[in-house]
GULUMTOR-584103 format. One line per 5 residues: number of its first residue (from 1); their letters; for each residue x, y, z of N, C-alpha, C, O, CB. Coordinates in steps of 0.2 Angstrom, whole numbers. Glycine has a CB too. Example, Ala and Ser with C-alpha at 12.3 -4.5 7.8 and 13.67 -1.06 7.14 Angstrom:
1	as	66,-28,39,62,-22,39,66,-16,39,71,-17,42,57,-22,45  64,-11,35,68,-5,36,64,0,39,67,6,40,70,-3,29
This chain:
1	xxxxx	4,-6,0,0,0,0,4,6,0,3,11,-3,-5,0,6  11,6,4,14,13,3,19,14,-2,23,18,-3,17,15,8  17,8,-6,19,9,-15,15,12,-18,17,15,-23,20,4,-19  7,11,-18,3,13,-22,3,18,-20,4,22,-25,-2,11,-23  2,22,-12,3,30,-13,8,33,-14,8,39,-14,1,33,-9
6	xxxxx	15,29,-15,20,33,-17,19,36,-24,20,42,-26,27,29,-17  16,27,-28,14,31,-35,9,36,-37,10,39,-42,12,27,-38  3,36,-33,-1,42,-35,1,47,-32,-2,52,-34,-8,42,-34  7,49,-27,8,53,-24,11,58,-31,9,64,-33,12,52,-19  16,52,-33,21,55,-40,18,56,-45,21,61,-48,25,50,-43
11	xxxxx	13,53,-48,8,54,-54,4,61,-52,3,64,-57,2,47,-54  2,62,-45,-2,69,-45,2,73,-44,0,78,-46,-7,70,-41  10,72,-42,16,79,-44,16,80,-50,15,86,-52,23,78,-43  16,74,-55,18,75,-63,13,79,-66,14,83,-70,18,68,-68  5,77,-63,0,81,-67,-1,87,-65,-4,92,-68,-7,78,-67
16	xxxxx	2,88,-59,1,95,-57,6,98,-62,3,102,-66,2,97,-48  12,97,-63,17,99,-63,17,101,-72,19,105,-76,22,94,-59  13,95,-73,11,98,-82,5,102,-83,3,103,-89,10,93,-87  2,104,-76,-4,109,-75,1,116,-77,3,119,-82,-9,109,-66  3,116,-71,9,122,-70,12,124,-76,12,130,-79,15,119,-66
21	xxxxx	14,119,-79,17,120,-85,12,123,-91,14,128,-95,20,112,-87  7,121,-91,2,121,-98,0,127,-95,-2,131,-100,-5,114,-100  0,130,-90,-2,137,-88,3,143,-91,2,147,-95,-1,137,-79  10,140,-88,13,144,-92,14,147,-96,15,153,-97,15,144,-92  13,140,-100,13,143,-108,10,145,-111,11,148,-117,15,140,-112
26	xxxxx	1,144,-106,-3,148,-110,-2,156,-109,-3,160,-114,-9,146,-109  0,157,-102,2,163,-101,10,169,-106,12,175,-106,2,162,-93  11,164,-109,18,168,-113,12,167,-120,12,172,-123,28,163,-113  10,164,-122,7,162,-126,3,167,-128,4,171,-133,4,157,-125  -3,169,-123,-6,177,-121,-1,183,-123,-2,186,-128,-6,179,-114
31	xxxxx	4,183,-118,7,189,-118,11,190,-125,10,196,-128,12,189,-112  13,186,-128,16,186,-135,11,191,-139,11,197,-141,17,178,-138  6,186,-140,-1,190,-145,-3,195,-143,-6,199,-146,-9,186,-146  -1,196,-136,-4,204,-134,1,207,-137,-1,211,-142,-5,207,-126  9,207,-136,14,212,-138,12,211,-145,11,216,-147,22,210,-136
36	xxxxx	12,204,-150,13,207,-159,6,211,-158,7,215,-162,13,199,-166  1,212,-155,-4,214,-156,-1,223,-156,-1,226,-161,-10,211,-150  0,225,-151,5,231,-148,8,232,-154,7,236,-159,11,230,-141  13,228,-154,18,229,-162,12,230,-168,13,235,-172,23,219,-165  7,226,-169,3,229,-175,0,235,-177,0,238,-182,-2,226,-175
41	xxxxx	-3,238,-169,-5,243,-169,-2,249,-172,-4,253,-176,-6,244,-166  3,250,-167,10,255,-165,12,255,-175,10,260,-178,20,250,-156  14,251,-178,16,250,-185,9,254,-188,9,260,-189,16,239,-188  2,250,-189,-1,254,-191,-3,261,-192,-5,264,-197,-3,252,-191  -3,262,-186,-2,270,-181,1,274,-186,-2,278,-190,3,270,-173
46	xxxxx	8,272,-186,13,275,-190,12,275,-197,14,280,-199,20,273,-188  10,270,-201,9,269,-208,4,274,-210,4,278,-215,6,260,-210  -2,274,-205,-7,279,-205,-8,287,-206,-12,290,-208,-9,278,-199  0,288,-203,2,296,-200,4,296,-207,2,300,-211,7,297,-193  12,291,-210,12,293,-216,9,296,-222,10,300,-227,15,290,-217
51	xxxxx	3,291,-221,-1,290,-226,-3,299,-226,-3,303,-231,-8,283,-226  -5,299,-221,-9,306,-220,-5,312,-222,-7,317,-225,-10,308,-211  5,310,-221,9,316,-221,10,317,-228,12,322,-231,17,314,-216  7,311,-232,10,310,-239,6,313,-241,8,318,-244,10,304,-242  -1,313,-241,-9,314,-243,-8,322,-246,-10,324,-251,-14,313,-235
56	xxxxx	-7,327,-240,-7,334,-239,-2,335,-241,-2,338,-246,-8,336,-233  4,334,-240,12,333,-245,7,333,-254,6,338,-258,19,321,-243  5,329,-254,2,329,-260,-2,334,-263,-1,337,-268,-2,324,-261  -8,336,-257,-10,340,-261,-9,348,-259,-13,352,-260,-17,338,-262  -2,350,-255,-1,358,-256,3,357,-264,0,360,-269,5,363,-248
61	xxxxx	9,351,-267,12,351,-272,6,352,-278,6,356,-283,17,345,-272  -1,347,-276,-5,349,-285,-6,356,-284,-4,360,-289,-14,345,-288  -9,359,-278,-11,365,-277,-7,372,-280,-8,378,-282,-12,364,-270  -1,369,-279,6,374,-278,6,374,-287,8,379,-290,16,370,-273  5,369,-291,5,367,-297,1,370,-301,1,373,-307,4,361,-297
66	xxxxx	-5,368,-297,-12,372,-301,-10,381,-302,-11,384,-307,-21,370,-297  -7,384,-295,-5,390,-297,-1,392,-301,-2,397,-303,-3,393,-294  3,389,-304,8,389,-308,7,390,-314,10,394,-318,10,384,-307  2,383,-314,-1,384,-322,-6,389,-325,-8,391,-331,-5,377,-323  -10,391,-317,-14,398,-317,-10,405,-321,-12,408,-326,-15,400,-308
71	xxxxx	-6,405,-318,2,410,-318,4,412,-326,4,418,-328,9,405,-315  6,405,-329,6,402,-335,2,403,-340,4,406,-346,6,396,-334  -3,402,-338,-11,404,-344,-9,411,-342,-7,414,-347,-22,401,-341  -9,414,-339,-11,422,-339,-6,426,-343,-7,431,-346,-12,426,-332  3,423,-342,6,423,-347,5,422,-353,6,427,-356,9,421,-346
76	xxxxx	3,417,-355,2,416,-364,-3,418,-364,-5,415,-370,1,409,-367  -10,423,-361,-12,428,-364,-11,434,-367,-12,436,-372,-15,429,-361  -6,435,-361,-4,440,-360,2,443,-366,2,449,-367,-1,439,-355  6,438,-368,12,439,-372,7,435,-380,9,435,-386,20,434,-369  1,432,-379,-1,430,-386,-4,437,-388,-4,439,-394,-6,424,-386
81	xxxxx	-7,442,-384,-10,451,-385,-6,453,-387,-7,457,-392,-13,456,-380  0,452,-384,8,456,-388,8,456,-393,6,460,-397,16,453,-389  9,449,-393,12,447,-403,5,449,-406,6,453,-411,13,435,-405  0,448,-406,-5,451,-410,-7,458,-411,-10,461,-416,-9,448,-408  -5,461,-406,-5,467,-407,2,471,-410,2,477,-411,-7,471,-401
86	xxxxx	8,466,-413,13,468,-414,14,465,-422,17,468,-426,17,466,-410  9,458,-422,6,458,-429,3,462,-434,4,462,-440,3,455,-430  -2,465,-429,-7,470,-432,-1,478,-433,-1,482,-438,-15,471,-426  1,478,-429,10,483,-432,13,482,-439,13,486,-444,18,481,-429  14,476,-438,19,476,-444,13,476,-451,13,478,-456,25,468,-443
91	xxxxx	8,473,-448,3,476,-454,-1,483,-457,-3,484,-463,-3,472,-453  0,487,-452,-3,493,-454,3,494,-457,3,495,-463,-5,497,-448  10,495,-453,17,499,-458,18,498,-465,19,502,-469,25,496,-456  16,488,-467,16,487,-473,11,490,-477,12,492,-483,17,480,-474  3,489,-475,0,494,-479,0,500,-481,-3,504,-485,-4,493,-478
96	xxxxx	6,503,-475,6,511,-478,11,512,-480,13,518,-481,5,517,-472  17,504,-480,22,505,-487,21,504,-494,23,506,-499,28,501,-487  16,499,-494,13,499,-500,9,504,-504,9,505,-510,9,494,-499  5,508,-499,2,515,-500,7,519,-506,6,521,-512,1,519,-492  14,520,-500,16,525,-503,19,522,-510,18,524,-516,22,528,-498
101	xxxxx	22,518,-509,24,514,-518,20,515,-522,22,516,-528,25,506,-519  11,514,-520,7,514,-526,5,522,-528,3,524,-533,1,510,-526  6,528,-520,5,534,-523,11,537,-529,11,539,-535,5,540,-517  18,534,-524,24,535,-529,24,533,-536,25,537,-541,30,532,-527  21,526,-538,19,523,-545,15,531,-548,16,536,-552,12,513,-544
106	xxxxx	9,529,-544,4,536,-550,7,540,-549,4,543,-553,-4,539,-550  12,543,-547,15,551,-547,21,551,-553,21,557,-556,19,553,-539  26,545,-555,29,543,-559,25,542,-566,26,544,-572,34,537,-557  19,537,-565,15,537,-573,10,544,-574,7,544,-579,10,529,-573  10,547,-570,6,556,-571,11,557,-575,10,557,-581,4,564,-564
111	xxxxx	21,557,-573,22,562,-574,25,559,-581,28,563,-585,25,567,-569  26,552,-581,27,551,-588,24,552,-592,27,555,-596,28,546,-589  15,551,-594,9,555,-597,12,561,-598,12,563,-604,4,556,-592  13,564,-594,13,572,-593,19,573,-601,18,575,-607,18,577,-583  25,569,-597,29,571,-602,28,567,-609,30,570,-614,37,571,-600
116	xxxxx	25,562,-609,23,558,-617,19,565,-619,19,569,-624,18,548,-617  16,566,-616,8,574,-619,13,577,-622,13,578,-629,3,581,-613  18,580,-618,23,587,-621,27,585,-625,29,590,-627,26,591,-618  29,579,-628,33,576,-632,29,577,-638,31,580,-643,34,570,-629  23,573,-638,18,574,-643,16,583,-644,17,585,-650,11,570,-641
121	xxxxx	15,585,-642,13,592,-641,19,595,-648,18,597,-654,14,595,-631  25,595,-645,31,599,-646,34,593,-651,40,594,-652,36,601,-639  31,588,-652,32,584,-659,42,582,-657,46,581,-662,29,590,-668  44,581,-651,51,580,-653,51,575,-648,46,574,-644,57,585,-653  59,571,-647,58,564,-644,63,563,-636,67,567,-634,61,558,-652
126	xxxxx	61,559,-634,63,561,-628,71,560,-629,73,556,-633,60,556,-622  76,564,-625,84,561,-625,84,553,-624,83,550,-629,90,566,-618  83,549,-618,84,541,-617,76,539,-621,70,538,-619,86,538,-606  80,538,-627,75,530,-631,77,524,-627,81,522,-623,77,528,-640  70,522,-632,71,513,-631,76,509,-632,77,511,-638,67,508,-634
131	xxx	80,505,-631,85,502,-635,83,500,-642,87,500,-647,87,497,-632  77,498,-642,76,493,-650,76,500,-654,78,499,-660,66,487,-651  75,506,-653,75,511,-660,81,513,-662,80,517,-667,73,516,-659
């Protein structure tokens, strides 16, 4: 008999002793998944903040962009009224060079008239003929 309770004494050390045990490990077991849990968070936390730092990073640069191009258009208004009003320059000067070439033309064919009239008139021939005469 004080063999059998040596043995169950020993058998209920061992089961205690793998109670104990299985306790433990459930308790690191826990604590682990709580810390990766902590680690998950704290990560996302931070992924979160970037995302956010990025986000607004983003949109003062389109914003700063879209002025830009604002800026830009009012330039190439601006310098396209130039050029067109510097087109319309050079067009008025050429029509009032062309003007004068064609008053100058009729002022040279009056006064060739004039002198072909008095030529005829006074029946004699001008000093520079044509070549072919």
């Amino acid at each position: 008999m004080a063999e059998t309770q040596v043995k169950s004494e020993s058998s209920s050390d061992i089961v205690l002793a793998e109670v104990t045990k299985e306790k433990k490990l459930c308790y690191v077991k826990a604590w682990e998944e709580s810390e990766k849990t902590k680690a998950d968070n704290k990560a996302h936390k931070h992924i979160s903040s970037i995302a956010a730092w990025e986000d607004s990073k983003k949109a003062a640069l389109e914003a700063e962009l879209k002025k830009i191009e604002e800026q830009l258009e009012r330039k190439k208004a601006r310098y396209g009224e130039i050029m067109r009003n510097k087109i319309a320059l050079v067009h008025k000067e050429a029509e009032e060079k062309r003007a004068m070439i064609e008053a100058k033309r009729g002022e040279e064919v009056l006064k060739v008239q004039e002198m072909a009239a008095k030529y005829r008139a006074t029946g004699t021939t001008p000093k520079k003929t044509i070549g072919c005469f």
